[in-house]
Structure formats: structure tokens, C-alpha cells
GUBA-641349 format. One record per residue: residue number from 1; residue in one letter; x, y negated, z of N, C-alpha, C in turn. Coordinates in pm, whole numbers. Atoms other than C-alpha are relative to their C-alpha. Example, Ala and Ser with C-alpha at 12.3 -4.5 7.8 and 13.67 -1.06 7.14 Angstrom:
2
<rec 1; 'A'; <89; 119; 0>; <1230; 450; 780>; <90; -120; 0>>
<rec 2; 'S'; <-82; 119; -6>; <1367; 106; 714>; <-77; -109; 73>>
//
This chain:
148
<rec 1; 'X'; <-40; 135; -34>; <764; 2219; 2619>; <-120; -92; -17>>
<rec 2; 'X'; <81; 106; -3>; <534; 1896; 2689>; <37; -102; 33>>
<rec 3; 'X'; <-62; 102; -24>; <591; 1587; 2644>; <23; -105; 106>>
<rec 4; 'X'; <-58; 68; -131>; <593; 1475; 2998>; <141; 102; 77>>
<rec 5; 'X'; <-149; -57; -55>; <936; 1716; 3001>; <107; -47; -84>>
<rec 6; 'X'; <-81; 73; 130>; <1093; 1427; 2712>; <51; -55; 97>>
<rec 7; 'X'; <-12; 120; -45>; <1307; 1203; 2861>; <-26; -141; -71>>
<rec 8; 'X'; <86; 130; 6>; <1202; 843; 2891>; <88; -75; -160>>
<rec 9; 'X'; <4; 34; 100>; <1407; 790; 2545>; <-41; 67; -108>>
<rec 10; 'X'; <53; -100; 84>; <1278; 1079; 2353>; <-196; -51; 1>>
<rec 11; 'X'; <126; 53; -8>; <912; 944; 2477>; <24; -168; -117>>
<rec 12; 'X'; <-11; 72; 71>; <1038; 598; 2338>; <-1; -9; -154>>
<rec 13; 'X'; <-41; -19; 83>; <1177; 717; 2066>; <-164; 80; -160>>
<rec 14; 'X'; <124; -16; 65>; <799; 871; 1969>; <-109; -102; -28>>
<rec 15; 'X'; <117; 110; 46>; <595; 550; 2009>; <56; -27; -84>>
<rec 16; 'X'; <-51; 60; 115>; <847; 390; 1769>; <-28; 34; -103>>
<rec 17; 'X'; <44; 11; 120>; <754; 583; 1526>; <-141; 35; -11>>
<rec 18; 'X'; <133; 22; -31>; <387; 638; 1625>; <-59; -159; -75>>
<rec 19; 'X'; <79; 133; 65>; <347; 242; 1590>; <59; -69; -124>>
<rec 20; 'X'; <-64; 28; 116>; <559; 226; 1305>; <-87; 112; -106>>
<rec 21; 'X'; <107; -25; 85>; <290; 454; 1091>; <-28; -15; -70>>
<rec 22; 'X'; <108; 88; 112>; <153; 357; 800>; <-48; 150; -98>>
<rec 23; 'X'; <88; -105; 115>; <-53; 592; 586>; <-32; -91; -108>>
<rec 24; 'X'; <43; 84; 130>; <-70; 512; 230>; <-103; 46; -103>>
<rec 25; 'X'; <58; -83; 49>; <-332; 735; 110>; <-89; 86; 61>>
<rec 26; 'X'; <97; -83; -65>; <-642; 898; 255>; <-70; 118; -125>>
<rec 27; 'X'; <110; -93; 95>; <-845; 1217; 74>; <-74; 46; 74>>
<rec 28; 'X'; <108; -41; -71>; <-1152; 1350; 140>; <-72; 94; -71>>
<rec 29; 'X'; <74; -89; 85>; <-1313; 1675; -24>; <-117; 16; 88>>
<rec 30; 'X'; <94; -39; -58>; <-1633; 1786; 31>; <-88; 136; -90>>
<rec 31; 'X'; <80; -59; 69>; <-1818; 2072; -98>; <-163; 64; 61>>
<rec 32; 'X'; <140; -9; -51>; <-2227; 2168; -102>; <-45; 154; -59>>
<rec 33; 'X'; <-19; -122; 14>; <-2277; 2489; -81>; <-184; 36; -1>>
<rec 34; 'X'; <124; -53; 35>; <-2624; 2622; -199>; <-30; 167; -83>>
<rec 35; 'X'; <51; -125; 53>; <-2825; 2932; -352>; <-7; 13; -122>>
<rec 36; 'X'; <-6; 14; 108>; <-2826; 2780; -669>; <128; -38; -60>>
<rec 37; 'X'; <-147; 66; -10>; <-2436; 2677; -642>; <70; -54; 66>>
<rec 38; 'X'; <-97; 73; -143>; <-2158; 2515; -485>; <51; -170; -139>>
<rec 39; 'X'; <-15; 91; 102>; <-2103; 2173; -620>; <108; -63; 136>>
<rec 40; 'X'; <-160; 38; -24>; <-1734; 2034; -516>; <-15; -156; 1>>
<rec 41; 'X'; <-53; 197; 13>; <-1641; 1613; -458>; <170; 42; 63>>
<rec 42; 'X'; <-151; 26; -20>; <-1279; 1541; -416>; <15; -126; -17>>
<rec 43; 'X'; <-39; 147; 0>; <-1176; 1165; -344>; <108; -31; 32>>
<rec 44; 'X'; <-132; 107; -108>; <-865; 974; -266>; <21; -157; -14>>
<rec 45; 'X'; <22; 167; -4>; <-829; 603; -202>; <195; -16; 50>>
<rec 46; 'X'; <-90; 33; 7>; <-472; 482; -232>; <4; -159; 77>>
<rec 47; 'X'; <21; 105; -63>; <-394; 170; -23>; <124; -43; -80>>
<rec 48; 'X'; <-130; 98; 60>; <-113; -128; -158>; <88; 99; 16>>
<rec 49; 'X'; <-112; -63; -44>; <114; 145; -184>; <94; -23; -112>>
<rec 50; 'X'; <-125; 14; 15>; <455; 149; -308>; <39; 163; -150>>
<rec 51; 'X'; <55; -131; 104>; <347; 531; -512>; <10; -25; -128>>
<rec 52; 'X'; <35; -25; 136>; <399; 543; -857>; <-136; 84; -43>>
<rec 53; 'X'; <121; -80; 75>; <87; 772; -888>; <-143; -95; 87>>
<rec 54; 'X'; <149; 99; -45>; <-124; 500; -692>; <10; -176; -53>>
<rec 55; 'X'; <-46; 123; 69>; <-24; 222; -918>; <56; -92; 106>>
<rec 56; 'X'; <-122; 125; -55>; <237; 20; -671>; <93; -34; -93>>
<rec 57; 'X'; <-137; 57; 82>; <539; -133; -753>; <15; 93; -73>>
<rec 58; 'X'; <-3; -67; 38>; <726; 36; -1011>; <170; 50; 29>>
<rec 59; 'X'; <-146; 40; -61>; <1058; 216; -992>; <121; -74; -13>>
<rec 60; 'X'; <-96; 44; 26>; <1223; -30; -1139>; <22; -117; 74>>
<rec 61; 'X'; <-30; 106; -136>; <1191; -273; -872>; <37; 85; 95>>
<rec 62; 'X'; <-41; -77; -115>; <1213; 4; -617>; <144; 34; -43>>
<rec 63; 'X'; <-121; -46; 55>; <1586; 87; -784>; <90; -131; 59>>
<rec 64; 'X'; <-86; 109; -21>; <1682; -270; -736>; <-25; -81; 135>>
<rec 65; 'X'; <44; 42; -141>; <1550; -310; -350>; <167; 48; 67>>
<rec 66; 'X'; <-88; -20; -51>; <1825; -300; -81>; <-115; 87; 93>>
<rec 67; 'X'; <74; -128; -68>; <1733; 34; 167>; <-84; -98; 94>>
<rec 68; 'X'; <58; 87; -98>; <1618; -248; 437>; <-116; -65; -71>>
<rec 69; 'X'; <68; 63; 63>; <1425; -405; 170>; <-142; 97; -11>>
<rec 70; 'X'; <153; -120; 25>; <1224; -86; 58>; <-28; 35; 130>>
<rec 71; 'X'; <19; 16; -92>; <1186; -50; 421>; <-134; -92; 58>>
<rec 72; 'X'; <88; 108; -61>; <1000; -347; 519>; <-122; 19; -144>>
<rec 73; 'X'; <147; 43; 97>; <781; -327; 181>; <-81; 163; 30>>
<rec 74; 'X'; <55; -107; -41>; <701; 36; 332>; <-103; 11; 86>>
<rec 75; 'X'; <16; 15; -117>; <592; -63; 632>; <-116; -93; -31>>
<rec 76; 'X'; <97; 113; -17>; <404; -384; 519>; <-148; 41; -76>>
<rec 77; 'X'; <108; -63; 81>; <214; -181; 273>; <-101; 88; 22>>
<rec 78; 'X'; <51; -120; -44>; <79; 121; 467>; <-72; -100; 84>>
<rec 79; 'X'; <142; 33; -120>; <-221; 89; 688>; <68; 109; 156>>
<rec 80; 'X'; <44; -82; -129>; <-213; 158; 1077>; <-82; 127; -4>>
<rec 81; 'X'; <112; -124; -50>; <-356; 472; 1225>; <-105; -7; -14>>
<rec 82; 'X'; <161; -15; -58>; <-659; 329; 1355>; <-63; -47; -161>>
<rec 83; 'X'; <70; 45; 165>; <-695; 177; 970>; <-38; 148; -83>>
<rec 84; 'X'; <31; -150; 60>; <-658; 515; 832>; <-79; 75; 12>>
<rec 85; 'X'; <114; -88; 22>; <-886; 668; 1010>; <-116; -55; 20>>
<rec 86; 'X'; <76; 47; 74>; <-1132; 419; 939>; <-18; -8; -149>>
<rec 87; 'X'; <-5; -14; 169>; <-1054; 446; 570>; <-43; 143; 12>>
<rec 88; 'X'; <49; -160; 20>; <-1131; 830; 592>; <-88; 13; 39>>
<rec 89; 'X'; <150; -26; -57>; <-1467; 758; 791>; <-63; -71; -115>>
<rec 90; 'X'; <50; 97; 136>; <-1541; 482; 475>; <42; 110; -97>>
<rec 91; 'X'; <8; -54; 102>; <-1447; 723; 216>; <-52; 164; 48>>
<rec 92; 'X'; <87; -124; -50>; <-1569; 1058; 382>; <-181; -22; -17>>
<rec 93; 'X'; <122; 11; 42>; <-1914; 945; 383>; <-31; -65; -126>>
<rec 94; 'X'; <-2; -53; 167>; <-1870; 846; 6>; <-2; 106; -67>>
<rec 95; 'X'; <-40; -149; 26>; <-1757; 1177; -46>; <-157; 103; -2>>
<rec 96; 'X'; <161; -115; -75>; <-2092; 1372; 156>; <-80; -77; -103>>
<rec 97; 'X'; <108; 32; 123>; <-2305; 1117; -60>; <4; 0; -163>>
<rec 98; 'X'; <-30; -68; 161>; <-2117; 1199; -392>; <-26; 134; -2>>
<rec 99; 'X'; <77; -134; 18>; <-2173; 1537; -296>; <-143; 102; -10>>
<rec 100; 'X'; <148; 49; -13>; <-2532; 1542; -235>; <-51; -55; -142>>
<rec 101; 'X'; <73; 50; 111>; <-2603; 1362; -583>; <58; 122; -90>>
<rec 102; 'X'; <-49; -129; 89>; <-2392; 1670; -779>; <-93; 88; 42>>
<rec 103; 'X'; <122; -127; -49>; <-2629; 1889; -555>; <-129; -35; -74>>
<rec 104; 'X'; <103; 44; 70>; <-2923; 1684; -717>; <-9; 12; -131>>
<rec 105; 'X'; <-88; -1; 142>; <-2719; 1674; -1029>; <-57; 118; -79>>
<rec 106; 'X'; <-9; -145; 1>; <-2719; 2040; -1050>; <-123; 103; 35>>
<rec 107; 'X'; <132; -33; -43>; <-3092; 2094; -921>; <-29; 112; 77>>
<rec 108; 'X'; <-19; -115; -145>; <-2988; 2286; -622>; <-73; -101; 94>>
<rec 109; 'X'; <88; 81; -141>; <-3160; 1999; -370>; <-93; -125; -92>>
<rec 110; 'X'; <151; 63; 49>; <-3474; 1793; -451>; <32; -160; 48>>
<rec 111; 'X'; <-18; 137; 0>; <-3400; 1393; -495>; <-67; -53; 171>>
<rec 112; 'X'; <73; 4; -118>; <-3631; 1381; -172>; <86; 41; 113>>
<rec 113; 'X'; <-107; -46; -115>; <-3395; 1604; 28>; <140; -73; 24>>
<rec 114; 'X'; <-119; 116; -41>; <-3098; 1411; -48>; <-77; -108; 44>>
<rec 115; 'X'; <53; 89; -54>; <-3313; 1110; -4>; <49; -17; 179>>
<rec 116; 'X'; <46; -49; -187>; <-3368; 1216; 414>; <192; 15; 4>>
<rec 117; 'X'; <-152; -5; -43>; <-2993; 1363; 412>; <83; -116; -15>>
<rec 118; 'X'; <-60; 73; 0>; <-2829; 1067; 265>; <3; -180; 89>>
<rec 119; 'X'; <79; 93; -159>; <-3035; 812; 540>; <110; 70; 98>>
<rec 120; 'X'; <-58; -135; -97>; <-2894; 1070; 788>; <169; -27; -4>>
<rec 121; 'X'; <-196; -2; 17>; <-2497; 1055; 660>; <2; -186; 26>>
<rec 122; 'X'; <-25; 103; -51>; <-2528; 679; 645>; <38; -59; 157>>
<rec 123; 'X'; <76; 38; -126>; <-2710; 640; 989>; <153; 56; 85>>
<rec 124; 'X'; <-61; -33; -35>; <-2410; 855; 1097>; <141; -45; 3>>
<rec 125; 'X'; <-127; 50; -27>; <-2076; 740; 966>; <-12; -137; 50>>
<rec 126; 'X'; <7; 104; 11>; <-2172; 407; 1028>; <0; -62; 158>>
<rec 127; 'X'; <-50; 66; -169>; <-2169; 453; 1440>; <124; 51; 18>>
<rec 128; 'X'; <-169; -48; 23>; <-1837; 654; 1342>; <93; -67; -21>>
<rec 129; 'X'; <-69; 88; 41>; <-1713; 347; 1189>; <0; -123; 98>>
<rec 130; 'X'; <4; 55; -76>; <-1816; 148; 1426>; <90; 11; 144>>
<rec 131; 'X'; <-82; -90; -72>; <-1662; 318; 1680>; <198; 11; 26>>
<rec 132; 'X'; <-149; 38; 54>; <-1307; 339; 1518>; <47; -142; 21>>
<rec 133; 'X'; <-10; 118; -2>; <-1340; -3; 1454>; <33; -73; 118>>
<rec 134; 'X'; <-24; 22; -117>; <-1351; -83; 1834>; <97; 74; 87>>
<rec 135; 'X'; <-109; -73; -57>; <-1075; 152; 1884>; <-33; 114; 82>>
<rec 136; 'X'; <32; -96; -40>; <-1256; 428; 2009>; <13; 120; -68>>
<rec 137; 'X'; <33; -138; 91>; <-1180; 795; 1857>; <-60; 65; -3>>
<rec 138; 'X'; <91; -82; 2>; <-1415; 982; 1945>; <0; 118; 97>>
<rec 139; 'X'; <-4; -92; -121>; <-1259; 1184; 2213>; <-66; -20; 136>>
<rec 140; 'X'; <70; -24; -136>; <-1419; 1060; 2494>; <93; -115; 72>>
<rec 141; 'X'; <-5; 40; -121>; <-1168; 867; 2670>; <55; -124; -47>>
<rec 142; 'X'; <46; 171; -2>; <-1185; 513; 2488>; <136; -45; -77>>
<rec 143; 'X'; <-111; 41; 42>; <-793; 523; 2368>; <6; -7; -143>>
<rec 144; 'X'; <7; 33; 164>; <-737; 345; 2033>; <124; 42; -51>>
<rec 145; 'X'; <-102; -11; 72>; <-413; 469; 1982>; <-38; 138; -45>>
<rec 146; 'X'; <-6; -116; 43>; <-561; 827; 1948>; <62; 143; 89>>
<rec 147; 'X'; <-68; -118; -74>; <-373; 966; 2228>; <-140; 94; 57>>
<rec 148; 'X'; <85; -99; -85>; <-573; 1290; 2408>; <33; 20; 160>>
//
């Protein structure tokens, strides 16, 4: 099946919740894999969320919300798509350059080599972010919603 064999409310019925979205939580691992070791980063960046394990509200307000209520503070709290995956191009290249200093850390790569590499990751997420930012994904054909 493909979704030009949905009917036209089953298609509806997918933007709705397409632009209804919100991601409340991006992660980003990275590991650096060398001769002298593998040195590991693991990140996550929590947005205004609603999570008890990302310090939001707590449940004792969430207990005393009406379902419509926790609803709308769901919704208002989460980040868009295209936010998300600008938050994962902003914390991904945190990630590569936290990983890179454990590699230095660990005296598997030479302050010099990260030096050049971490120029390099900047120089890079930064037309990635750019990019996003203007609603472009990266596929090629300019759509900010992500479709292919």
C-alpha cells in the first residue's frame, strides 16, 4: 500500500497529526572509535516539556488538568518537526565536538587533530543548520515539511 491509495480522509487524517507534532526531547550519541580506544558521548536536550524526568510540570498539576487541558499544554510545549530537527543538528554537533575532546581526553587524537576536525564539524553543521532553518531538509527537493 501507498499513500496515494488513502482516501482523501485517511490522507487528512495524516497531516493532522503530522502538523500536530511536537517532539519533546532530542538525543544524540556519538562514539570515536580509535587504535588507542573508543571514547562514547551521549546527549539529550529536553525541551519545556511536560516529563517528569525533564523537569516539567509535576504530576500533581498534571492529576488536576482536565484531558483537553493536558492536551493543549502538550501541544504548546513540544517543538515542531522542522524545530526538532534543528535541535538535533544544534546538539549533534555538540555531541561530535564532545566526542573529539574525550578522544583528546584519552590521548587517542593530538589537540591539533581535533583542532582541524572540530573547524571542519563546525564549518559543517552550521550550513546544516542553516539549511533546516530555511526549511530545507536536505533531500534535495526544498520541502520544509520533510516530505520525500
Amino acid at each position: 500500500m501507498d499513500i496515494k491509495d488513502l482516501t482523501d480522509e485517511q490522507k487528512a487524517e495524516i497531516k493532522l497529526v503530522k502538523d500536530g507534532l511536537r517532539i519533546t526531547k532530542v538525543v544524540a550519541t556519538r562514539a570515536v572509535k580509535t587504535s588507542r580506544g573508543d571514547f562514547f558521548v551521549g546527549m539529550s536536550a529536553a525541551w519545556d516539556t511536560i516529563q517528569e524526568d525533564a523537569g516539567g510540570m509535576g504530576t500533581d498539576l498534571i492529576d488536576g488538568m482536565s484531558e483537553g487541558e493536558m492536551q493543549s499544554a502538550f501541544v504548546a510545549q513540544g517543538m515542531t518537526l522542522k524545530q526538532a530537527k534543528i535541535a538535533t543538528l544544534i546538539l549533534g554537533m555538540n555531541v561530535d565536538l564532545q566526542a573529539g575532546m574525550h578522544a583528546v581526553g584519552g590521548g587517542a587524537i593530538s589537540e591539533s587533530e581535533y583542532g582541524k576536525a572540530a573547524n571542519a564539524i563546525r564549518r559543517k553543521y552550521s550550513g546544516l543548520i542553516a539549511a533546516a532553518a530555511a526549511g530545507k531538509n536536505g533531500n534535495g527537493n526544498g520541502n520544509e515539511n520533510g516530505d520525500a
